[in-house]
C-alpha positions in Angstrom: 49.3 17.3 30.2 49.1 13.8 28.7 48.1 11.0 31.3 49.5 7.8 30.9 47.7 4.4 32.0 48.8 1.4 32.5 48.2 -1.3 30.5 45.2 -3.2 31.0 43.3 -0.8 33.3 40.3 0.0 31.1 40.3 -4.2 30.8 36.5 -5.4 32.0 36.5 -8.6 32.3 37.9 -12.0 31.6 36.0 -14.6 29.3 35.5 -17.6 30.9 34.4 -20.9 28.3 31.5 -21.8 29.5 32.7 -25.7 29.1 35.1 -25.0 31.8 32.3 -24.3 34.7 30.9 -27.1 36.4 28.0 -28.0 34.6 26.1 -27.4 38.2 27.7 -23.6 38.0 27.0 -23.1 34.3 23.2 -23.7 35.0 23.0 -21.7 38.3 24.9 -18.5 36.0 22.1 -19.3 33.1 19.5 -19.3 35.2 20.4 -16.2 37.2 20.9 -14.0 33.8 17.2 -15.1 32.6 15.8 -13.9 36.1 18.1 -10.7 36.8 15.3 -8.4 35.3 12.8 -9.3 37.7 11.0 -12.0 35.5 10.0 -15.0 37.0 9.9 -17.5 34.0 8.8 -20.1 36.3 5.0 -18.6 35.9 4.7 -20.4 32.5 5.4 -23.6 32.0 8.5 -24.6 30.4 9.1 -20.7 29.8 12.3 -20.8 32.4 13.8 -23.9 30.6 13.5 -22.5 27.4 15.1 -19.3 28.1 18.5 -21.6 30.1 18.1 -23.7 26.9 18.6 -20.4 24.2 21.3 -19.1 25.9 22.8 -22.4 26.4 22.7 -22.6 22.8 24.0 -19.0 22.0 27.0 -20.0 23.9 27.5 -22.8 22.1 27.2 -21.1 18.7 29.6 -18.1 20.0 26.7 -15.7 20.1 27.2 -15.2 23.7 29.9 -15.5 25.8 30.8 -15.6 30.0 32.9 -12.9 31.0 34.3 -12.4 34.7 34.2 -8.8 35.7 37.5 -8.8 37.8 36.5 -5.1 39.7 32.8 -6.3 40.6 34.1 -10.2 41.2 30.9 -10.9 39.2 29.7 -12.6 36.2 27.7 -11.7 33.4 26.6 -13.3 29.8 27.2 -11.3 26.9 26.5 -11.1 23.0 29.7 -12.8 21.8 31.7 -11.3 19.1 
């Protein structure tokens, strides 16, 4: 028996341009992604702006990319495409 989905349900997120957030937000999500393994980047100097700074930059090249997760309501940064 063949089970039909709807359209849309296997969707994951929604990308969100990062030049839409609040520049306040974008930092806070930036800085959040380079800490959520436990690393505190703060312990070297300069190592924690460096790390906003390169994915800043990846999202500005299109090597990354924001996406909304609408199931989780959370955020995440991504290799873009």
């Amino acid at each position: 028996m063949s089970e039909n989905k709807p359209v849309g349900l296997h969707e994951h997120g929604v990308e969100v341009p990062y030049e839409q957030l609040e520049p306040d937000t974008l930092q806070s999500l930036i800085q959040e992604f380079v800490t959520r393994d436990g690393n505190d980047w703060g312990n070297v100097e300069g190592a924690l702006e460096n790390k906003v700074n390169q994915v800043m930059q990846q999202l500005c090249n299109r090597q990354a990319k924001i996406v909304f997760d609408l199931k989780s309501q959370t955020a995440n940064i991504v290799a873009g495409r």
